[in-house]
C-alpha positions as a Python dict, from the first residue, in 0.01 Angstrom:
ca = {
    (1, 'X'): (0, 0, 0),
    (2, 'X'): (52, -317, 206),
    (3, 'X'): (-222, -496, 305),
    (4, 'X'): (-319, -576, 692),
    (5, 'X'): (-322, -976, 721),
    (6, 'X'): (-551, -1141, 897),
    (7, 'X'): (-514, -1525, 1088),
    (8, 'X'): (-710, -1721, 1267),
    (9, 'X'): (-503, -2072, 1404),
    (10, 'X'): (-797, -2326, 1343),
    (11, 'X'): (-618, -2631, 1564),
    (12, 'X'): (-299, -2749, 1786),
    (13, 'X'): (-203, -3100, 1854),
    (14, 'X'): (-253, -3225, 2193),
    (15, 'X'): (116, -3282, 2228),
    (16, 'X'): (186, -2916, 2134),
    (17, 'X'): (-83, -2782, 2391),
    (18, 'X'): (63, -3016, 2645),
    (19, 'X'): (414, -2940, 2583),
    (20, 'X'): (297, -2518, 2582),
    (21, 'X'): (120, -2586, 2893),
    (22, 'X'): (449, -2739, 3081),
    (23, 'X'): (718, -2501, 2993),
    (24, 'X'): (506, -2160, 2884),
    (25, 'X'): (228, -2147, 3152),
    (26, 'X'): (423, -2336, 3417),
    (27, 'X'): (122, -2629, 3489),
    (28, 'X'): (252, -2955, 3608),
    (29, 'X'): (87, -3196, 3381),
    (30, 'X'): (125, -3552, 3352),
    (31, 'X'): (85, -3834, 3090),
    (32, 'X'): (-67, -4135, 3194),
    (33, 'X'): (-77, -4362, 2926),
    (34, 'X'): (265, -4227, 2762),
    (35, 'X'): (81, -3941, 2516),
    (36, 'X'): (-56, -4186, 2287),
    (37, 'X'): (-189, -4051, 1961),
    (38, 'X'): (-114, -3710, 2113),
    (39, 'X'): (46, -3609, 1761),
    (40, 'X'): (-220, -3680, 1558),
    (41, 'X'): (-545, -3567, 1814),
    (42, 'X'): (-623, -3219, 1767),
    (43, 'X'): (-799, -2902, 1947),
    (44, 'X'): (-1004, -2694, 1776),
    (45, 'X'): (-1170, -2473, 2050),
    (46, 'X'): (-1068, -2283, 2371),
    (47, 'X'): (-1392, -2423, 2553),
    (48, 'X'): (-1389, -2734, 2780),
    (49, 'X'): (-1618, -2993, 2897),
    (50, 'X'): (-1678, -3163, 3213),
    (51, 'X'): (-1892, -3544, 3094),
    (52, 'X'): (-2077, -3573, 3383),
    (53, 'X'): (-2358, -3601, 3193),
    (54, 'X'): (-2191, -3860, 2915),
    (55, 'X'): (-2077, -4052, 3194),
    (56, 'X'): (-2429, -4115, 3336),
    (57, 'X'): (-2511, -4230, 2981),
    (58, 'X'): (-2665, -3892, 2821),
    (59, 'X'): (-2501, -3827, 2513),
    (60, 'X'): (-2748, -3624, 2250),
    (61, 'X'): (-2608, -3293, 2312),
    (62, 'X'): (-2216, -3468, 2429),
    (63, 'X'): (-1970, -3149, 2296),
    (64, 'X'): (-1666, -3434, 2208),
    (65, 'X'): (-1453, -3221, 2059),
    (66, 'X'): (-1353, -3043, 2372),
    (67, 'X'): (-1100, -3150, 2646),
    (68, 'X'): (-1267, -3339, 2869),
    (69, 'X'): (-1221, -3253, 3212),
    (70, 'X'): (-1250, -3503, 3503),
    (71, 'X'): (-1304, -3356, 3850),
    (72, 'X'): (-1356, -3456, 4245),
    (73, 'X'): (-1753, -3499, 4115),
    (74, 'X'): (-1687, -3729, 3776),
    (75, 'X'): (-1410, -3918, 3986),
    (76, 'X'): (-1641, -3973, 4258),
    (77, 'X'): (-1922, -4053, 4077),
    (78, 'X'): (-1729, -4363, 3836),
    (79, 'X'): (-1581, -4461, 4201),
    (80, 'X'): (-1915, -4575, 4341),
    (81, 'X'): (-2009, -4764, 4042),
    (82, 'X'): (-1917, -5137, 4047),
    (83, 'X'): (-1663, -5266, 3741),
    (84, 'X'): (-1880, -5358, 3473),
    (85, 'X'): (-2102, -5017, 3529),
    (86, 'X'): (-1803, -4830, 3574),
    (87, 'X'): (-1640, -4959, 3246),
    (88, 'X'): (-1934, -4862, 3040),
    (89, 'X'): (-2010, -4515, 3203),
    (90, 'X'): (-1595, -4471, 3032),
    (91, 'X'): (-1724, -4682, 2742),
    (92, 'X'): (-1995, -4359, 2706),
    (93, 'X'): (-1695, -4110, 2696),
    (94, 'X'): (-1453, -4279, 2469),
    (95, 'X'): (-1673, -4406, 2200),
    (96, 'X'): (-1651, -4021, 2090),
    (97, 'X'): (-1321, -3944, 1919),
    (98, 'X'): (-1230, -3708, 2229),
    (99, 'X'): (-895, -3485, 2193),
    (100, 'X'): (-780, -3605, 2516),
    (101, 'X'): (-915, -3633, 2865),
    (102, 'X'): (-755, -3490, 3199),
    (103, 'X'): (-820, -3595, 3543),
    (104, 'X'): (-779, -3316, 3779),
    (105, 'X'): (-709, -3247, 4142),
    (106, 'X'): (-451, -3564, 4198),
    (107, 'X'): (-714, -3813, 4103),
    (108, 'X'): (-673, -4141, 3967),
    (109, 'X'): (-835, -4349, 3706),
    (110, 'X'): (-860, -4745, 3725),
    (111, 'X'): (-575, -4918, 3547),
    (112, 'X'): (-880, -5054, 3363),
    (113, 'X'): (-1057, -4714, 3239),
    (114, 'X'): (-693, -4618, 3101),
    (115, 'X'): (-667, -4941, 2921),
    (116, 'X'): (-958, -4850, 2725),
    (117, 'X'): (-871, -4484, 2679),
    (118, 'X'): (-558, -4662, 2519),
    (119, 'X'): (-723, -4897, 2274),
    (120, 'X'): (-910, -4612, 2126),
    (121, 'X'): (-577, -4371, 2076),
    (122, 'X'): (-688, -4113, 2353),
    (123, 'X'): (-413, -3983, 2556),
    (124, 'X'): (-530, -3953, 2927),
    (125, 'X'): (-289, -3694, 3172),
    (126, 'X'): (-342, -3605, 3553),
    (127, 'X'): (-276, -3287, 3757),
    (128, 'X'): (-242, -3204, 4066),
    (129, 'X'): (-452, -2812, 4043),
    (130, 'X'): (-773, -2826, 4108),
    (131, 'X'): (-1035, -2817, 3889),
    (132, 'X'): (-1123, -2501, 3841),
    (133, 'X'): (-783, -2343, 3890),
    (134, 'X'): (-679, -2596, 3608),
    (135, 'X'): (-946, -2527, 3380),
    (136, 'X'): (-876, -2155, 3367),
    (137, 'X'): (-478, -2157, 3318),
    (138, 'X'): (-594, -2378, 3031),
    (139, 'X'): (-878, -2189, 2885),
    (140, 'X'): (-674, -1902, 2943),
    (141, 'X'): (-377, -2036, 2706),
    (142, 'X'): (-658, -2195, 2462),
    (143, 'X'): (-824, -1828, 2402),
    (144, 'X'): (-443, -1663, 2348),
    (145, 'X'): (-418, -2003, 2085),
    (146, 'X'): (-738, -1932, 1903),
    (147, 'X'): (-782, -1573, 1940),
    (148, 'X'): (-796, -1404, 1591),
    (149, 'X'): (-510, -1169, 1445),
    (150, 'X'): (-375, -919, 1200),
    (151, 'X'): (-85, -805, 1091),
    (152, 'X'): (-41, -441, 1115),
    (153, 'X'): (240, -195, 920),
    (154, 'X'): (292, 21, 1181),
    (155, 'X'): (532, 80, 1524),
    (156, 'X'): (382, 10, 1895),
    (157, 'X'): (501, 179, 2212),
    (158, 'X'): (424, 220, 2546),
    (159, 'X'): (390, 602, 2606),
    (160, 'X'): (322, 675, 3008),
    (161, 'X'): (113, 322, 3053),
    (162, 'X'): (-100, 380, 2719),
    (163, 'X'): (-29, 160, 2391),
    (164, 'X'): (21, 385, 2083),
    (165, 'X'): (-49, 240, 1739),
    (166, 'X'): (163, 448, 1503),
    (167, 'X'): (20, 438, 1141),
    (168, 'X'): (60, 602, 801),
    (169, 'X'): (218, 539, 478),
    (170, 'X'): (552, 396, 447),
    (171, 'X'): (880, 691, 452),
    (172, 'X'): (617, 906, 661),
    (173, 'X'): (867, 853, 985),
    (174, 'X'): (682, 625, 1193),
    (175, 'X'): (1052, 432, 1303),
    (176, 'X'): (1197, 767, 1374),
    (177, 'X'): (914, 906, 1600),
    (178, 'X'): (895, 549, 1817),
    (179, 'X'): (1304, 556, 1814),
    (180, 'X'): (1253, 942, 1985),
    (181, 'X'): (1007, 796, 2224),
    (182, 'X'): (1182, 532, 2269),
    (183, 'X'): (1491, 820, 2381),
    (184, 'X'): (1303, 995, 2572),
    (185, 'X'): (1237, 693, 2826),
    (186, 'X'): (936, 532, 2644),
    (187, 'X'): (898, 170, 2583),
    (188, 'X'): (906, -36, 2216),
    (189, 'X'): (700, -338, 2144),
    (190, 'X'): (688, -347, 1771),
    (191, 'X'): (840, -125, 1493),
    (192, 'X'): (749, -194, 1088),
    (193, 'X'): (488, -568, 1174),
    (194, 'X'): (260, -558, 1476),
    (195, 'X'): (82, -859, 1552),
    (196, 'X'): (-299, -716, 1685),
    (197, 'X'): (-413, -1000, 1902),
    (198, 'X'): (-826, -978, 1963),
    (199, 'X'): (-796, -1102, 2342),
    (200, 'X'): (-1148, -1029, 2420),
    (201, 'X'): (-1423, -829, 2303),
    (202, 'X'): (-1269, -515, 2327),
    (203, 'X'): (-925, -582, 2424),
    (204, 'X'): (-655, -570, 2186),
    (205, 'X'): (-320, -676, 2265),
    (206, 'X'): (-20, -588, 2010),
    (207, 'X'): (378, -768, 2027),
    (208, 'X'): (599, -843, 1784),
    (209, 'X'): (716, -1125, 1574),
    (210, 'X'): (962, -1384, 1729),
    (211, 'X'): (1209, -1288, 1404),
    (212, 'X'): (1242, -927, 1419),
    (213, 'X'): (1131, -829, 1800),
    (214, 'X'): (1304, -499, 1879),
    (215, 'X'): (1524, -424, 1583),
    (216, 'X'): (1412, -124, 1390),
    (217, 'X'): (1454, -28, 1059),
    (218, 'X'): (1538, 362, 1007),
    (219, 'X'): (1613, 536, 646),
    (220, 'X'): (1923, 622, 599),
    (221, 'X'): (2082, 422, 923),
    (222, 'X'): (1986, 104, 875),
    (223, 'X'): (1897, -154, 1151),
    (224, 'X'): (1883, -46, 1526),
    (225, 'X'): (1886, -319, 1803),
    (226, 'X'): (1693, -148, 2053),
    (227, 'X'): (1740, -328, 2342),
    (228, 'X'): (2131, -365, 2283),
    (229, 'X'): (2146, 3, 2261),
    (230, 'X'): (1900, 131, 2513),
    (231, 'X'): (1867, -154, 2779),
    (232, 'X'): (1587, -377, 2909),
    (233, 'X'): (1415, -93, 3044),
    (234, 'X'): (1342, 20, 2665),
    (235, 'X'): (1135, -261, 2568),
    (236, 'X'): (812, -471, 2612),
    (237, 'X'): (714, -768, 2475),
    (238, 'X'): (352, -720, 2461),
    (239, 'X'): (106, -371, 2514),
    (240, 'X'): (-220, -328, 2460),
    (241, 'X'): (-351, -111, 2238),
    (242, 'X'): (-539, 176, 2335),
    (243, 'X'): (-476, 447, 2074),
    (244, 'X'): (-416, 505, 1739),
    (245, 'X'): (-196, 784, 1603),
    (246, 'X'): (-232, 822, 1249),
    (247, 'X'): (51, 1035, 1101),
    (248, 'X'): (19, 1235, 727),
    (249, 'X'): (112, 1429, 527),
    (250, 'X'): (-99, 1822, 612),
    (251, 'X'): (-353, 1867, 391),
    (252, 'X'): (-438, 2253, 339),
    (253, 'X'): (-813, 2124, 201),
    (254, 'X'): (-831, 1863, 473),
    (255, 'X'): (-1008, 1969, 823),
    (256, 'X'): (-851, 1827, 1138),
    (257, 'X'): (-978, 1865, 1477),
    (258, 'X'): (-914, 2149, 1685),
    (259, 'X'): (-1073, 2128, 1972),
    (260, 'X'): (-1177, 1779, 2007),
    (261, 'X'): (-1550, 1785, 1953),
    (262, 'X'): (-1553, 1519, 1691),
    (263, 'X'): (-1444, 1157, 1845),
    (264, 'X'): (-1268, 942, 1564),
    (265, 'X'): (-1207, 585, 1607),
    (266, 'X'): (-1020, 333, 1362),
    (267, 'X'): (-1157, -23, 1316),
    (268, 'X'): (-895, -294, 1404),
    (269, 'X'): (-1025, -684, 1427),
    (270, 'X'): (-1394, -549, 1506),
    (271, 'X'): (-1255, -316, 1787),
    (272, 'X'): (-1301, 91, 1718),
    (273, 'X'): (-1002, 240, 1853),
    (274, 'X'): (-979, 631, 1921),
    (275, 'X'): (-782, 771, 1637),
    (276, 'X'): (-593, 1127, 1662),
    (277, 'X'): (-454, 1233, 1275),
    (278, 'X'): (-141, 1413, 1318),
    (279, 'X'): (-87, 1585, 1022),
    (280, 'X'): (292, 1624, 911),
    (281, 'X'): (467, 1951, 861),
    (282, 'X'): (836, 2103, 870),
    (283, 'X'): (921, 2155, 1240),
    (284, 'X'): (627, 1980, 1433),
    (285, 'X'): (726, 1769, 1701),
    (286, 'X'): (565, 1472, 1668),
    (287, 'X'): (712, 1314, 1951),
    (288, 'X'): (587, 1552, 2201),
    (289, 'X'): (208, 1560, 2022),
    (290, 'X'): (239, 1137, 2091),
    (291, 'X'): (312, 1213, 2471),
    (292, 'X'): (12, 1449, 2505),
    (293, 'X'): (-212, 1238, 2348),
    (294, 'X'): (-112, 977, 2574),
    (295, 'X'): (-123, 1220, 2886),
    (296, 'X'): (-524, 1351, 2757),
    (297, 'X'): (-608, 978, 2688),
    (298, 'X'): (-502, 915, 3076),
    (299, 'X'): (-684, 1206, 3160),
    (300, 'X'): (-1027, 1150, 2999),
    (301, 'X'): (-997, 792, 3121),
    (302, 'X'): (-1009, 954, 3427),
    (303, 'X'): (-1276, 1150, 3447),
    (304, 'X'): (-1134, 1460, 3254),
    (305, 'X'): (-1185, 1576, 2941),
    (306, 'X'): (-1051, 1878, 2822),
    (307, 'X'): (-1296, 1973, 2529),
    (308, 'X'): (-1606, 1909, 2762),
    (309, 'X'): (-1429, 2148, 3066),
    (310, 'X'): (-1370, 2416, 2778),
    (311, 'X'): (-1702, 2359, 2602),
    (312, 'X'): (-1886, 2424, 3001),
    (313, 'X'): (-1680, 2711, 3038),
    (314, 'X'): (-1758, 2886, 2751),
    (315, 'X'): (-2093, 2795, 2755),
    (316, 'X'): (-2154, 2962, 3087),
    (317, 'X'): (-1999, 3266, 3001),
    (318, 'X'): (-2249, 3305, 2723),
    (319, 'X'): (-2495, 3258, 2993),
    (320, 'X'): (-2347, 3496, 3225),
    (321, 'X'): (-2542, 3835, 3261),
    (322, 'X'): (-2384, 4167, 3293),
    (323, 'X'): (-2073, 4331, 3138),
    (324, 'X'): (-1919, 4157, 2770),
    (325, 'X'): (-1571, 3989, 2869),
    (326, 'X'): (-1323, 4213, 2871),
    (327, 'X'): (-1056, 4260, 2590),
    (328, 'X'): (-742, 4360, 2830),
    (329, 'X'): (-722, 3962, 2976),
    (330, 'X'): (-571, 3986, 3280),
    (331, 'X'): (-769, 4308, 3478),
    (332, 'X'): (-544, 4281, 3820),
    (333, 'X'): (-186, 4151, 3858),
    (334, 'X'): (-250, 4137, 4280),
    (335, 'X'): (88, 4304, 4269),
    (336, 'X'): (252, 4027, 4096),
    (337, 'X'): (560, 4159, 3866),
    (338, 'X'): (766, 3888, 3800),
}
């Protein structure tokens, strides 16, 4: 049985982050002291920091080893300090080994403030965005960075809007089930590795790896390119998941739900998923059971749940005086032959 791997990316570089933030998120960002030391200073945490505080000469509880952020307010406030008081208000900031500092909102430092940011190896880059806008594109990229994640033997697709997480042993037909989806207008992410992303406390987000993407591996045919074969329409790069659909083997001693009394989740990065067990026998379609599961999950999610509506039904025809039901079913056909 493989084993689910689990990774946690503990730092980037500065340049890297940069570099990511340029030509993946689409910020203009610009060096102003030529990215110096921005190979060797590292971040280790999605948070940022705005030194107002440091600056004013406050530095007990000074969090240095986020990106420092540099606003209208920290501009404005170095800007009405003469030279020397300005220099060591910086001198505050910079004697902390600092991953880099960013002035925001078009901004400018002093030729003489960047000097010093120099000496000590921090790079210093300006945008244009303001602050806030700025600070959440980058906290935004820094929590996708240092978000946790597992590895997961199993196929992902995108069944009417829901992300299904097909499980179960290997040979138990997970590729062929996604590659029937998949036929019947359904979307791949992942077949055989999904990477489970922990975006936020309950959010799960599941893709692929950059090597094998949407090639699938199925017994007996070999590698299918998915999106070669079926078109762009056919594929996503990233889902999140929302279900999990774990197929085996039927059991004769084994109880499975029947009516859907008993909830039962599966624990993925600290996240309890719902969890439907399919169990496997000659003839089932397993493709259409995925689609209504997907369909009921959209359904309960709104408002509807099938086992409660059932479970009120029969409940008040327990309650209901008079007459026991009637064994015929249907008592009047309103002249209805068809």
């Amino acid at each position: 049985m493989r084993r689910p791997q689990t990774f946690q990316k503990g730092s980037i570089t500065v340049a890297f982050m940069v570099r990511q933030m340029r030509e993946t998120v689409g910020v203009a960002i610009k060096s102003v002291n030529g990215d110096v030391g921005a190979d060797e200073r590292e971040v280790t945490e999605s948070n940022l920091h705005r030194p107002g505080l440091a600056l004013a000469g406050y530095v007990d509880l000074f969090t240095h080893q986020r990106i420092q952020i540099l606003g209208n307010t920290e501009n404005q406030y170095l800007d009405h300090l003469g030279d020397a008081e300005r220099r060591d208000a910086f001198g505050n900031l910079i004697q902390f080994p600092v991953p880099c500092i960013v002035v925001t909102d078009d901004n400018r430092l002093d030729d003489d403030l960047v000097s010093m940011a120099t000496e000590e190896g921090i790079p210093v880059y300006r945008t244009s965005l303001p602050t806030v806008q700025f600070m959440s594109s980058l906290r935004g990229f820094l929590t996708d960075q240092f978000a946790p994640q597992r590895a997961v033997h199993g196929s992902l697709v995108d069944v009417y809007g829901i992300g299904l997480l097909l499980l179960g042993k290997s040979g138990i037909g997970k590729s062929e089930v996604a590659l029937d989806l998949v036929e019947r207008g359904h979307r791949l992410v992942a077949d055989d590795v999904v990477i489970a992303t922990k975006r936020d406390a309950s959010i799960l987000m599941g893709a692929g790896t950059e090597l094998v993407q949407h090639f699938m591996e199925v017994r007996g045919l070999g590698l299918v390119d998915v999106r070669s074969m079926f078109g762009i329409r056919a594929i996503r790069f990233q889902k999140r998941i929302e279900v999990v659909v774990h197929m085996q083997l039927w059991d004769s001693d084994k109880e499975y739900t029947r009516i859907n009394m008993v909830e039962d989740t599966h624990e993925l990065l600290g996240v309890d998923l719902p969890k439907v067990e399919v169990p496997i026998t000659p003839g089932k379609n397993i493709t259409v059971i995925c689609e209504v599961i997907a369909m009921n999950y959209l359904l309960r999610h709104y408002g509807h749940d099938p086992a409660e509506v059932f479970t009120e039904r029969l409940r008040q025809r327990i309650q209901q005086e008079g007459p026991p039901v009637p064994q015929r079913g249907i008592e009047y056909f309103e002249q209805d032959y068809e």
